[in-house]
C-alpha positions as CSV (number, residue, x, y, z in Angstrom):
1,X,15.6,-5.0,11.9
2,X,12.3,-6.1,13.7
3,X,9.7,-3.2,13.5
4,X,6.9,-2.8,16.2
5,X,3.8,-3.8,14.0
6,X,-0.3,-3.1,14.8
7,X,-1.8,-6.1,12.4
8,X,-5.9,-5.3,11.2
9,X,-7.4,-8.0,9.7
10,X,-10.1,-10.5,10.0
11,X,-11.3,-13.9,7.9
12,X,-8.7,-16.6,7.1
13,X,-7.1,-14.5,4.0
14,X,-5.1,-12.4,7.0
15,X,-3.7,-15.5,8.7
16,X,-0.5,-16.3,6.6
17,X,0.2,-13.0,6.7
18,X,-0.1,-12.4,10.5
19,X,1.6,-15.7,11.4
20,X,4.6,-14.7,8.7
21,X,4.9,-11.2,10.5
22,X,5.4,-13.1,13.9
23,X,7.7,-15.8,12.3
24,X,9.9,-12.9,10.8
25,X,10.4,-11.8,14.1
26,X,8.2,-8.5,14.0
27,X,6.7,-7.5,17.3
28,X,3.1,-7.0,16.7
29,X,2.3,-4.7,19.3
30,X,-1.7,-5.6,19.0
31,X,-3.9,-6.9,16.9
32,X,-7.1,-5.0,15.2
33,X,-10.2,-7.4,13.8
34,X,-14.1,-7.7,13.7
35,X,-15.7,-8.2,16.8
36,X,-17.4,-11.8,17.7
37,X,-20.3,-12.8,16.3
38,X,-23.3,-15.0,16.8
39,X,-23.0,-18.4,14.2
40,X,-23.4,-22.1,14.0
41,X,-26.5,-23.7,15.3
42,X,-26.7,-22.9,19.0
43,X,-25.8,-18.7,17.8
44,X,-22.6,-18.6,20.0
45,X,-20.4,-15.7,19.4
46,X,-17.5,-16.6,17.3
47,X,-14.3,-15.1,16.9
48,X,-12.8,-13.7,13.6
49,X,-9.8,-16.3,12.4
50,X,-7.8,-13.6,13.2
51,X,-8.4,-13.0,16.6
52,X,-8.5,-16.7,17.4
53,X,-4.8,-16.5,16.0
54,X,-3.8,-13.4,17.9
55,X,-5.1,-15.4,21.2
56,X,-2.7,-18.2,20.4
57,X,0.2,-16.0,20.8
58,X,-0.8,-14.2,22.8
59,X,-1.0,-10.5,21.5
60,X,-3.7,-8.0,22.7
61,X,-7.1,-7.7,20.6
62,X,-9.2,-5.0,19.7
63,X,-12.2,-5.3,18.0
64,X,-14.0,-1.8,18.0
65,X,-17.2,-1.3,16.0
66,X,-15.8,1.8,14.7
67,X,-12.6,4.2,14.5
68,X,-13.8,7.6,14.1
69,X,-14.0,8.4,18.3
70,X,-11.5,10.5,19.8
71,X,-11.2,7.9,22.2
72,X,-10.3,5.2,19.7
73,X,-8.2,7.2,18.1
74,X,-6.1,7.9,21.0
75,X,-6.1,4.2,22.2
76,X,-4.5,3.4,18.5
77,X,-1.8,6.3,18.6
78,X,-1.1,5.0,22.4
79,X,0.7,1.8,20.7
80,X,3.5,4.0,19.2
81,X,3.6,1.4,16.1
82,X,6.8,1.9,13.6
83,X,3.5,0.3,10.7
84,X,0.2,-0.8,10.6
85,X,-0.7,-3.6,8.6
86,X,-4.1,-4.2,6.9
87,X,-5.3,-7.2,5.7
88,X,-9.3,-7.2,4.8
89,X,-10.1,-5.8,8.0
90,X,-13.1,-4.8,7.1
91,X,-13.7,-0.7,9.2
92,X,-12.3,2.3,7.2
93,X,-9.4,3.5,8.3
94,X,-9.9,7.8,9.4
95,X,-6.8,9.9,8.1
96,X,-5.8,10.2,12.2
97,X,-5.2,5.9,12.2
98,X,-3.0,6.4,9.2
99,X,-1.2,9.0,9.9
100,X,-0.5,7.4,13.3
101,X,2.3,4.8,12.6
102,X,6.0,6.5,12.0
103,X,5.9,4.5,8.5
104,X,2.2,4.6,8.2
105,X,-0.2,1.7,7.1
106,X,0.7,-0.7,4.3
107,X,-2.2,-3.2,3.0
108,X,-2.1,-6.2,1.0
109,X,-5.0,-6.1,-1.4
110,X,-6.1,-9.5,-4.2
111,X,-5.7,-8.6,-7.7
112,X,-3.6,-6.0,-9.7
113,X,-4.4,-2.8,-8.8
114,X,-6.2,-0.7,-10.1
115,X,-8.3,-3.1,-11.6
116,X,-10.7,-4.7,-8.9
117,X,-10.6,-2.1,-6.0
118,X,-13.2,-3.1,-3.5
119,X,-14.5,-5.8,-1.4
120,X,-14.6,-8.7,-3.9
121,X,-11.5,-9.0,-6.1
122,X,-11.2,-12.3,-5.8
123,X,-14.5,-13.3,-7.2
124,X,-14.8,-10.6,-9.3
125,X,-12.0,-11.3,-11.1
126,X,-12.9,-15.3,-11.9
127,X,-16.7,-14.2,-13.0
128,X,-15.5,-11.4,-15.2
129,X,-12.9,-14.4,-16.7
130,X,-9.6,-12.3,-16.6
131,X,-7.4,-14.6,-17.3
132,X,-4.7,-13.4,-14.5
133,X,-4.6,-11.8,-11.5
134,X,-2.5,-10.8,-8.1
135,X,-1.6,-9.8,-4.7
136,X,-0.2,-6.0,-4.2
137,X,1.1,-4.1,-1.1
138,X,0.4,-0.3,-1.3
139,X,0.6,2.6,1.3
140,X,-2.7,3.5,2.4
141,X,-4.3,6.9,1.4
142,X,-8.6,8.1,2.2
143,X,-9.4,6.7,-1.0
144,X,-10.6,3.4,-1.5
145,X,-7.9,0.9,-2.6
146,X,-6.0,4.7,-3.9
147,X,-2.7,4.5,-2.8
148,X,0.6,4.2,-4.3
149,X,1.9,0.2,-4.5
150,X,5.0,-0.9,-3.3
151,X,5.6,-4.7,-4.2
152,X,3.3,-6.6,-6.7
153,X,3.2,-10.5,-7.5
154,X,1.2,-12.0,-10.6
155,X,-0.4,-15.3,-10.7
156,X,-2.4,-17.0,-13.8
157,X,-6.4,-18.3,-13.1
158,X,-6.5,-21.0,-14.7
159,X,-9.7,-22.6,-16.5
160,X,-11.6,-24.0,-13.8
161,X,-10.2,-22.5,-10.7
162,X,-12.4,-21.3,-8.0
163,X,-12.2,-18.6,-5.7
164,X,-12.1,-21.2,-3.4
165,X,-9.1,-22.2,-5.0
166,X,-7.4,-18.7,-5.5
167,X,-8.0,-17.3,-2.0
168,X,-5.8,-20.2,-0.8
169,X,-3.3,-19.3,-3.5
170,X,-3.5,-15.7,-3.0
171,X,-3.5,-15.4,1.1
172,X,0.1,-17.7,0.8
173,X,1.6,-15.1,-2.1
174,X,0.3,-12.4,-0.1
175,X,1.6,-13.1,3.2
176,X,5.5,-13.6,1.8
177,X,4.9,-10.2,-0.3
178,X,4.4,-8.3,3.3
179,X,7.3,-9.6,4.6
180,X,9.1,-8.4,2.0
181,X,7.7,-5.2,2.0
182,X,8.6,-4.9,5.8
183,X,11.8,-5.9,5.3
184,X,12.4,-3.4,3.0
185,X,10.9,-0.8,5.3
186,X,12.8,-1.1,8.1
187,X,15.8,-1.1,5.8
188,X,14.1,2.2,4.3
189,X,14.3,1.3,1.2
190,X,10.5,0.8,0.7
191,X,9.7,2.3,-2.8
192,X,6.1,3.0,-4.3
193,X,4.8,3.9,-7.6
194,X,1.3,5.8,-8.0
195,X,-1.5,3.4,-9.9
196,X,-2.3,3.9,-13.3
197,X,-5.1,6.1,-13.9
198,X,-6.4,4.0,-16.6
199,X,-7.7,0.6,-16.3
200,X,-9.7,1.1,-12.6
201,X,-12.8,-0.9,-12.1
202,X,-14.4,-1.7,-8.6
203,X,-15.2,-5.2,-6.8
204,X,-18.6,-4.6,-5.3
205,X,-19.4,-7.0,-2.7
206,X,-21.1,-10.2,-3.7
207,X,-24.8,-9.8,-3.5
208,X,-26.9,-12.8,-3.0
209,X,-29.6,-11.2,-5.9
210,X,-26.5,-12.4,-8.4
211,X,-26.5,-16.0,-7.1
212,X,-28.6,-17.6,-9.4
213,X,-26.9,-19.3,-12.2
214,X,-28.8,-17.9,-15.8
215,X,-28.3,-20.9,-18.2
216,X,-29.6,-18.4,-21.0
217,X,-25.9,-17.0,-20.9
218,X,-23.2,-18.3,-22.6
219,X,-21.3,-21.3,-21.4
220,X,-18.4,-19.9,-20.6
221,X,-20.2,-17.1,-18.4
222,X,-22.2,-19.4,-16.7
223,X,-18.8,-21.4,-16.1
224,X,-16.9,-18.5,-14.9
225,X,-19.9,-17.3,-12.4
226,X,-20.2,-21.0,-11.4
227,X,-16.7,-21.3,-10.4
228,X,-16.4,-17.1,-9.5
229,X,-18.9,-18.2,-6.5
230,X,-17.4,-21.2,-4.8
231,X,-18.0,-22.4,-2.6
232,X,-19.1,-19.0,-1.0
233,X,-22.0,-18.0,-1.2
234,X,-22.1,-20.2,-3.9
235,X,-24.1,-20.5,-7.6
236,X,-27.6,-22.6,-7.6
237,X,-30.5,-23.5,-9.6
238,X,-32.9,-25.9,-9.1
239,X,-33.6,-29.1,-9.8
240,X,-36.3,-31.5,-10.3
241,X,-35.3,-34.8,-8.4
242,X,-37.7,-37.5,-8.5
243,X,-40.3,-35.0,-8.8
244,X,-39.2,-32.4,-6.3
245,X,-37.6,-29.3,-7.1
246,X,-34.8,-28.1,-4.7
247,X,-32.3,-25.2,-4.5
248,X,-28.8,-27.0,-5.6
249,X,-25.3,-25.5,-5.4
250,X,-22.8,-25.8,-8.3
251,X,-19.4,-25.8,-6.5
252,X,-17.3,-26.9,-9.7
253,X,-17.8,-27.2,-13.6
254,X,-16.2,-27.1,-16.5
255,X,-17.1,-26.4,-20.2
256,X,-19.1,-29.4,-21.8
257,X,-20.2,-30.5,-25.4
258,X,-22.8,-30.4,-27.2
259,X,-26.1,-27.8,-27.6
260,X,-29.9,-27.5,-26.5
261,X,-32.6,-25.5,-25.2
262,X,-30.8,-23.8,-21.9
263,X,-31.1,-25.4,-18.5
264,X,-31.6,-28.9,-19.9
265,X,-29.8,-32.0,-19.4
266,X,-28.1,-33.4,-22.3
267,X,-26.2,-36.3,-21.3
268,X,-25.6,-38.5,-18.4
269,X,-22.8,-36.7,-16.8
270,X,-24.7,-33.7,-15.9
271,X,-23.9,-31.6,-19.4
272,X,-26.2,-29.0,-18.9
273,X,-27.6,-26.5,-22.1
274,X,-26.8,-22.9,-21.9
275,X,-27.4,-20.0,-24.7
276,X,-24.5,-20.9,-26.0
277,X,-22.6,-24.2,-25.6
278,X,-23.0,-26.0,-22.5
279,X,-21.0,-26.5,-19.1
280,X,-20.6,-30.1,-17.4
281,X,-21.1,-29.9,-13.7
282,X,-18.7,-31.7,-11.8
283,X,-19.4,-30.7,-7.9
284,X,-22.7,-30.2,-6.8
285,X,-24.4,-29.7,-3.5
286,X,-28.2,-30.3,-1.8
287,X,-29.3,-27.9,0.7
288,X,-28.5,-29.2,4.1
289,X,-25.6,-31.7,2.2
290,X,-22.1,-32.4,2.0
291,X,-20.4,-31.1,-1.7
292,X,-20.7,-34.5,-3.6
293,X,-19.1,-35.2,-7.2
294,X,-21.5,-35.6,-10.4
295,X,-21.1,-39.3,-10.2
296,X,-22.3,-39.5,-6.8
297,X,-24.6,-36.8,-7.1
298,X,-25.8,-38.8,-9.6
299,X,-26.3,-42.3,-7.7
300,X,-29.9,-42.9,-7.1
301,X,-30.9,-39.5,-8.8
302,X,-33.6,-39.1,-11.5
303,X,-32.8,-35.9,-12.6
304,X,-35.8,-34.6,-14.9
305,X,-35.0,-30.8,-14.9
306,X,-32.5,-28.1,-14.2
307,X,-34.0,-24.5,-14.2
């Protein structure tokens, strides 16, 4: 049975998981994201992924700057949706939006819950090296990333994925997860379980202070921050080439051989010294470049320094 569905979402994680709703045959009734906003080089408003999708087929979008007014509360109530469905949309939801919906709100939220509430699971969970992670769908409560789950599914990180990497992995699992959580609720037969009590930590968002790669740590921290940070905003340091220093982004590494005085180059194949071990970087990235492999990176580069 098709259920009458209000989607809120708004960067390219949401858009499997929209588009899967519509292929499934759902009606989604309107569509909730960010408002436009200025980018690129001439500071032209931009719409979210999201709402670019909803355009495409057509569904009505609504992109309030907030959903605490009366006003916007009645507006959401007005659409008489059997569910909402949240997918980093990015507002809080007020109790009156989620108790709106006959079935109320179900979101899908990146990693296993409860560790990583918060904004930034995904990287989170690569810098702190878990060495697993997920995609959950739970009803929606006040608290943050609180309520009960319904459906979970596991995935291993492997050793040098990125968040790059695992977003794409992720927003895929995700979106067939969702389906099958509607499918279930409009069979009512929708199940949840509360979250453990133990085990909760919290994905703060990703501050650009904390971009700075530290080779004093470890290898394998400075690995998993490297990779925990690609290719947004992205882990730097700079470098002395031919006698200028510039800001460089890591975009990919992997753990090298060998030992020296951290930030040092050890080898020819960019094997850089941390506190302990060393990392080999394998994608890097000039300011105002394309991403380039070490090898090319290299071509023409007289590297004298990394700091």
């Amino acid at each position: 049975m098709s259920l009458k569905i209000v989607f809120m979402g708004t960067p390219d994680f949401s858009v499997p998981t929209l588009t899967e709703i519509i292929g499934q045959g759902h009606e989604v009734v309107a569509v909730y994201t960010r408002a436009p906003r200025p980018a690129g080089r001439g500071m032209g408003e931009r719409k979210s992924p999201v709402h670019e999708i909803a355009e495409r087929f057509g569904i009505p979008v609504f992109t309030p700057k907030s959903l605490k007014g009366e006003a916007e509360r009645a507006a959401f109530a007005s659409l008489d949706a059997d569910a909402a469905v949240v997918v980093a949309y990015g507002l809080i939801l007020p109790q009156a939006i989620l108790d709106a919906p006959r079935e109320g709100c179900l979101n899908l939220h990146a990693s296993l819950l409860p560790r990583w509430r918060g904004a930034a699971p995904i990287h989170r969970a690569i810098m702190a090296g878990d060495a697993e992670t997920g995609v959950m769908v739970m009803r929606m409560e006040a608290g943050l990333d609180t309520g009960p789950v319904a459906m979970a599914e596991k995935i291993a990180i492997g050793p040098d994925v990125t968040t790059g990497d695992l977003h794409d992995q992720l927003a895929r699992l995700g979106a067939d997860l969702m389906v099958r959580a509607l499918a279930a609720l409009s069979r009512g037969g929708l199940n949840t379980v509360p979250q453990a009590e133990a085990g909760v930590t919290y994905a703060a968002k990703i501050d650009k202070g904390e971009t700075r790669i530290d080779w004093a740590r470890s290898a394998r921290d400075v690995h998993n921050h490297i990779r925990g940070l690609s290719p947004f905003p992205g882990a730097w340091c700079e470098m002395t080439l031919a006698g200028k220093t510039e800001r460089v982004k890591i975009l990919r590494s992997t753990i090298g051989a060998g030992a020296g005085v951290p930030g040092t180059v050890l080898d020819g194949e960019l094997t850089i010294a941390c506190g302990d071990g060393a990392v080999r970087l394998v994608e890097l990235q000039r300011a105002g470049g394309k991403p380039l492999r070490a090898a090319e990176f290299l071509r023409g580069a007289d590297i004298a320094l990394v700091s």
